[in-house]
C-alpha positions as CSV (number, residue, x, y, z in Angstrom):
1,X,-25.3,17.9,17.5
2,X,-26.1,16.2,14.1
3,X,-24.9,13.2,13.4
4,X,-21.8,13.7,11.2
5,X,-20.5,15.6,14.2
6,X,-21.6,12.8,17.2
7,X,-19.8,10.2,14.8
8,X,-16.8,12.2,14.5
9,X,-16.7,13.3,18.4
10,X,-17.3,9.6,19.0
11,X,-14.4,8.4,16.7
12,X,-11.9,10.3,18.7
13,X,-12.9,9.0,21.8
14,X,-12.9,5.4,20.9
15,X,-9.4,5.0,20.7
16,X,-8.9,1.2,21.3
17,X,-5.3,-0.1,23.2
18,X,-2.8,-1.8,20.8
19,X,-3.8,-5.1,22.9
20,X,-7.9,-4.8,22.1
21,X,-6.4,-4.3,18.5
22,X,-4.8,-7.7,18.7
23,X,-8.0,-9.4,19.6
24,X,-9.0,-8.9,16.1
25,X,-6.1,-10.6,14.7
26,X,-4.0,-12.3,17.1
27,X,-1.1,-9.8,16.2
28,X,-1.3,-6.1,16.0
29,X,-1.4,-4.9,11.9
30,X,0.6,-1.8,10.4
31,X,-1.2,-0.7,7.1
32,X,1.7,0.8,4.6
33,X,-0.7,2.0,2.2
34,X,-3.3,4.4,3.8
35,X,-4.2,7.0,1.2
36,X,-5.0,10.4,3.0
37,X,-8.5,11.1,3.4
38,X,-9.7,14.4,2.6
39,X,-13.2,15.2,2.4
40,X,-13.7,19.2,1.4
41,X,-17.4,19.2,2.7
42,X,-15.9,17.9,6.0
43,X,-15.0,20.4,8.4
44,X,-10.7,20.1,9.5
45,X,-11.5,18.0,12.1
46,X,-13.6,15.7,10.3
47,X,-10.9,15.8,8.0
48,X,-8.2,14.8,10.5
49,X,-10.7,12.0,12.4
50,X,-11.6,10.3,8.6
51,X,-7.7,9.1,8.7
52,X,-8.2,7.4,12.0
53,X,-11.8,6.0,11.4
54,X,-10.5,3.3,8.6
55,X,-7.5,1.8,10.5
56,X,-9.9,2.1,14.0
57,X,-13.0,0.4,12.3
58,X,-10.6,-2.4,10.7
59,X,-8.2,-3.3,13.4
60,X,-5.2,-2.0,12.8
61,X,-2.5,-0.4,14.9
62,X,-1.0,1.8,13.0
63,X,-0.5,3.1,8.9
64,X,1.6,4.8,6.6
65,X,-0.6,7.8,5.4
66,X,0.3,8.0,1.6
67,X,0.1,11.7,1.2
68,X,1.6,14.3,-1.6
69,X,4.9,16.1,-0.6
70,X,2.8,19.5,0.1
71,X,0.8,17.7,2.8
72,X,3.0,18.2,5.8
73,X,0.5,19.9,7.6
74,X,-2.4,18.1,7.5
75,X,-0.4,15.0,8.5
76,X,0.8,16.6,11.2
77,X,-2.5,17.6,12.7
78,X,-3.2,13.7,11.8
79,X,-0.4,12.6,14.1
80,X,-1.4,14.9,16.9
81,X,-3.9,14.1,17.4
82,X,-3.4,10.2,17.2
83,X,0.0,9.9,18.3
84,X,1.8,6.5,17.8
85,X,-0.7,5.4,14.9
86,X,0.7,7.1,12.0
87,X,4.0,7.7,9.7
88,X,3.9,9.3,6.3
89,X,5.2,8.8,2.6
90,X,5.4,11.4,0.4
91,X,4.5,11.4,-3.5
92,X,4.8,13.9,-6.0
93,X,4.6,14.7,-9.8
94,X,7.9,12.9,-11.2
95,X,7.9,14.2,-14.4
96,X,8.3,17.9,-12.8
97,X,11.3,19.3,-12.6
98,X,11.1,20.4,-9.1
99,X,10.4,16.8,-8.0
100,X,13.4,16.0,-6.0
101,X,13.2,18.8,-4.2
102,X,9.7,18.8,-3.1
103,X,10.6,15.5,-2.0
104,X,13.5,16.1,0.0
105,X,11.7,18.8,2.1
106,X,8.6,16.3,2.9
107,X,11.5,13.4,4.6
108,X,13.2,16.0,6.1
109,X,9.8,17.4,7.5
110,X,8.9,14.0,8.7
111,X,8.1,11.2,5.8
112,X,9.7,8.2,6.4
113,X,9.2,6.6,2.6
114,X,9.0,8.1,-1.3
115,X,5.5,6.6,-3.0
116,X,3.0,5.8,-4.0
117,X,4.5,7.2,-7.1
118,X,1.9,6.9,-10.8
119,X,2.5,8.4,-13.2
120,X,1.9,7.9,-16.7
121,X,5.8,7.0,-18.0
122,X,8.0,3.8,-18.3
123,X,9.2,2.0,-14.9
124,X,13.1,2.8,-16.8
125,X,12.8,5.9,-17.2
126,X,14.6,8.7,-16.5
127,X,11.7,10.7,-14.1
128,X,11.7,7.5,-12.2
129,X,15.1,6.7,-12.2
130,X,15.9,10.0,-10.8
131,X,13.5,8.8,-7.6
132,X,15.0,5.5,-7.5
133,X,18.3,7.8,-7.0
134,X,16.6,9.5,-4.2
135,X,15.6,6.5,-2.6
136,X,18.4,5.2,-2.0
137,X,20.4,8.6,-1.6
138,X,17.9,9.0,1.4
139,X,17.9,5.3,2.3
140,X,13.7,5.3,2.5
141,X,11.7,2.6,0.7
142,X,10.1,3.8,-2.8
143,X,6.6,2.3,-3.3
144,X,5.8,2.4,-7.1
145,X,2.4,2.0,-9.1
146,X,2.9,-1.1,-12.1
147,X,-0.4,-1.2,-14.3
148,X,-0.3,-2.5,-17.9
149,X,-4.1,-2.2,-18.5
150,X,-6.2,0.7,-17.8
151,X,-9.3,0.1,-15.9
152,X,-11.1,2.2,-17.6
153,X,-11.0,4.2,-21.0
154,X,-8.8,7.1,-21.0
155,X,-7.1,6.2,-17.5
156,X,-3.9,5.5,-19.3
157,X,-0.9,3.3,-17.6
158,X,1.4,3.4,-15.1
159,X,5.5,2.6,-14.9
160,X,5.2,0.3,-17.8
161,X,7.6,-2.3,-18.2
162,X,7.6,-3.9,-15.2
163,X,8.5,-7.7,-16.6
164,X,12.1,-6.3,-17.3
165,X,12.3,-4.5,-14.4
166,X,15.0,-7.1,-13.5
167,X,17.6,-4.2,-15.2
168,X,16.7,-1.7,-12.3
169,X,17.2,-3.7,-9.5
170,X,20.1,-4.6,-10.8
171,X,20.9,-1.2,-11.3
172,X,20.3,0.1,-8.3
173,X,21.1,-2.2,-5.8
174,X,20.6,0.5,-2.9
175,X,17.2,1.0,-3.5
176,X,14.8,-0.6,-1.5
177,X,11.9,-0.9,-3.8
178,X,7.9,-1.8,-2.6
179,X,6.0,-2.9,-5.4
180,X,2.1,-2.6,-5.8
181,X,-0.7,-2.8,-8.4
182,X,-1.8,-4.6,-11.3
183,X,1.2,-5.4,-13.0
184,X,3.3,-6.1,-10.4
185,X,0.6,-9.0,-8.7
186,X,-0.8,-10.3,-11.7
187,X,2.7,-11.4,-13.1
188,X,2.9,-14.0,-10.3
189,X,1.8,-15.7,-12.9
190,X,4.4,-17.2,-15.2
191,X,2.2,-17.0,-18.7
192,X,0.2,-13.1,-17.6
193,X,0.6,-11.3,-21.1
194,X,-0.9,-7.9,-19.9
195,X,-4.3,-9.1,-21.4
196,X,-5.9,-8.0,-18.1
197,X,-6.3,-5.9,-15.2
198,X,-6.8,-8.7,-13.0
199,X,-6.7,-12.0,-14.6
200,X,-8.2,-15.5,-12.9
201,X,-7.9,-19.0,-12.3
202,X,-4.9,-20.8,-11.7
203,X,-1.4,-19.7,-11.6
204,X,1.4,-21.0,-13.8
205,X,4.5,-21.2,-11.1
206,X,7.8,-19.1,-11.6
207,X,5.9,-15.7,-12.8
208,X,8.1,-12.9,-13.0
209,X,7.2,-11.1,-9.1
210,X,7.7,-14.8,-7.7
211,X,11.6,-14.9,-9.8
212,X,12.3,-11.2,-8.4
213,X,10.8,-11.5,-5.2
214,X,13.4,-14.3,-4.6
215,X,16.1,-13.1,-6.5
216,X,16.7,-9.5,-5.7
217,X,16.6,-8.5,-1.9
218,X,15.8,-5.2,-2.4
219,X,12.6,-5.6,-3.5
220,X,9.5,-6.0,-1.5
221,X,5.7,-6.8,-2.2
222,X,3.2,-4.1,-0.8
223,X,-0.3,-6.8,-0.7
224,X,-2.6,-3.6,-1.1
225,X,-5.4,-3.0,-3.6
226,X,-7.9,-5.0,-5.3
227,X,-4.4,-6.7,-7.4
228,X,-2.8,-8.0,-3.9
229,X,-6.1,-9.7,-2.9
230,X,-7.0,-10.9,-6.2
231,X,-3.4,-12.8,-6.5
232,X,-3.7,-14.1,-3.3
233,X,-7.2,-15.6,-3.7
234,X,-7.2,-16.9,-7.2
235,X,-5.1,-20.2,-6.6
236,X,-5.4,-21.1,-2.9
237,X,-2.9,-24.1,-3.8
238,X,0.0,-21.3,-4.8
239,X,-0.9,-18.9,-2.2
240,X,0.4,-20.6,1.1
241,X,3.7,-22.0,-0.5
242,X,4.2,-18.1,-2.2
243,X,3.5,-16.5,1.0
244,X,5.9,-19.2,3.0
245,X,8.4,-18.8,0.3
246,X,8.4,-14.7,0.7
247,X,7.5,-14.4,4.1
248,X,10.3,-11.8,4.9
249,X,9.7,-9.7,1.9
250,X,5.5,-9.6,1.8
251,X,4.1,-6.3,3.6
252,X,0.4,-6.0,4.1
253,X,-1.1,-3.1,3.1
254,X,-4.8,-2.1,2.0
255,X,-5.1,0.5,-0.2
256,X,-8.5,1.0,0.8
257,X,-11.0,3.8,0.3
258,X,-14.2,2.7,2.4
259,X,-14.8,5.3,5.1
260,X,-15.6,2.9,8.1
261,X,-13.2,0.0,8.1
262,X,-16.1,-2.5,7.6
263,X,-16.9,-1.9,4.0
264,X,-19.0,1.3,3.7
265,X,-18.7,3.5,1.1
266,X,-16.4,2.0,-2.1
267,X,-13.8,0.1,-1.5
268,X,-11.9,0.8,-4.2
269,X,-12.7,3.9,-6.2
270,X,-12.3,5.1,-9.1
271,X,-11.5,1.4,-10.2
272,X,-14.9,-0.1,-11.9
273,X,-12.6,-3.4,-12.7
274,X,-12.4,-3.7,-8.9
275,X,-16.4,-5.0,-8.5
276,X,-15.7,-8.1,-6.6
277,X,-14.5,-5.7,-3.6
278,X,-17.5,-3.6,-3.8
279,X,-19.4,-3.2,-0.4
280,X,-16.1,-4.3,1.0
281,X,-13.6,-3.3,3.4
282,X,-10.1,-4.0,1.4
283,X,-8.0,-4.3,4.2
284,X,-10.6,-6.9,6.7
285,X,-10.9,-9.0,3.0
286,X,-6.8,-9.5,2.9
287,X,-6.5,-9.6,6.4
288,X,-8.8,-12.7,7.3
289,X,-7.4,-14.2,3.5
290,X,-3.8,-14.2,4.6
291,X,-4.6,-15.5,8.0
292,X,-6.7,-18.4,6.5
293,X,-3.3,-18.9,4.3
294,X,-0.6,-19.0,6.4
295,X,0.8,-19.8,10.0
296,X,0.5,-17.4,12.8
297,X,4.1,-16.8,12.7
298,X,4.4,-16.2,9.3
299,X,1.0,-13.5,9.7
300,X,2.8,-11.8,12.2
301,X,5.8,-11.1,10.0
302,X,3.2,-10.2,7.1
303,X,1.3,-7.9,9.0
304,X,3.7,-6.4,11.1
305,X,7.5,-7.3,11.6
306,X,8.3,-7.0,7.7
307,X,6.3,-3.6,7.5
308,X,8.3,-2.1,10.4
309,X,12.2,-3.2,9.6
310,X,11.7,-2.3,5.7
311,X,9.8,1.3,6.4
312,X,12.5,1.8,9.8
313,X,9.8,2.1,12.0
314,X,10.2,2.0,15.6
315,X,7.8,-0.5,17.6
């Protein structure tokens, strides 16, 4: 047996209890932003066990695979083989025309949220709008991609527009939007002028995520990603009055691509302006940075409650 194959065979067997789970962070942790692993020089199995290996090696319970509306199948064999510890969102090409009903056939075959959805057109839209229809047609959460800046030349943006984004939750008031990336955390910050990816130092109060956050109820922060960690962790004097303030609408989420839940690997690839998270695990670094932040009650909801009443996920 070589050892790709003991490591795997191993993997499967250590399958901790959701108590031994808790020891690592006082609370049991649902991850909503798992990107499916897929490794074509892996073998199915491999394949399937790669999914589990991150949340296992990291300490958490359970995650939403984020996984493309053709995927039913492979998250299938994911779930079957670790029953209990994963739930599905599907994503898809929005500016197709067959988008909606690619869609539709992956929440009727299972997924439980639309996203992440990035894609290179304006948060108002009408390929977006369309999902925001969906969403709320459906009643699932929508988890959208904001970035302003590319990270790297040629990368392009995603759902631009986000500081009048105002308009769309207004507009559709049914919609239960998550939002996630660049845009979305770095304009905690009341004077962010899309001059970076991640900006640092200090954060002027009332930003346009912190207005929204607490003005429209149907939106909800996804703390994933290299963005979520760095607006956490750049003013430790905002951070524990912002995570107080928003405690019911905060969802912890990783968004992390190291193979071993401990840092192995990159943590965030294909993202060269994430280097402060390299030889990281994404989801440990946010994990022990909102525990440090906040009171164990408030964690709990961050980690766990919030993640489970806003995706309709049964404990």
């Amino acid at each position: 047996m070589d050892r790709r194959t003991f490591l795997g065979a191993a993997a499967s067997l250590a399958v901790p209890s959701v108590s031994a789970q808790s020891e690592l962070w006082g609370t049991p942790v649902i991850d909503i932003h798992l990107h499916m692993r897929r490794d074509l020089r892996q073998s199915q199995q491999q394949d399937v066990d790669a999914n589990f290996a991150h949340i296992n090696g990291c300490g958490v319970q359970k995650a939403v695979l984020l996984a493309r509306s053709d995927a039913t199948d492979r998250v299938k064999a994911v779930q079957a083989k670790f029953p209990g510890r994963f739930v599905w969102s599907a994503a898809t090409d929005v500016t197709k025309p067959e988008a909606e009903q690619s869609l539709r056939a992956a929440v009727n075959a299972g997924a439980i949220a639309l996203g992440e959805l990035k894609a290179h057109v304006a948060a108002d839209g009408p390929e977006l709008r369309r999902m925001y229809s969906l969403a709320a047609e459906l009643n699932i959460p929508i988890l959208v991609h904001f970035q302003e800046v590319p990270h790297f030349e040629g990368e392009g943006t995603f759902s631009t527009g986000f500081k009048n984004f105002a308009a769309i939750l207004k507009a559709y008031p049914k919609t239960k939007f998550v939002g996630h990336a660049d845009a979305f955390w770095a304009n905690v910050d009341a004077k962010y002028a899309n001059e970076s990816a991640y900006p640092s130092g200090p954060i002027t109060r009332r930003g346009v995520t912190d207005k929204l956050l607490g003005d429209y109820p149907n939106l909800f922060g996804d703390l994933s990603a290299n963005s979520g960690n760095n607006a956490l962790s750049r003013d430790p004097e905002f951070t524990g009055d912002f995570l107080k303030r928003h405690q019911d609408k905060l969802i912890f989420g990783s968004d992390c691509g190291c193979s071993d839940g401990n840092g192995s690997g990159l943590g965030q690839p294909n993202n060269p302006a994430a280097a402060r998270l390299a030889g990281k695990c994404v989801a440990r670094a946010t994990l022990t940075l909102l525990k440090s932040s906040t009171t164990p009650a408030v964690f709990k909801k961050l980690v766990w409650e919030n993640a489970h009443k806003t995706y309709r996920i049964s404990v």
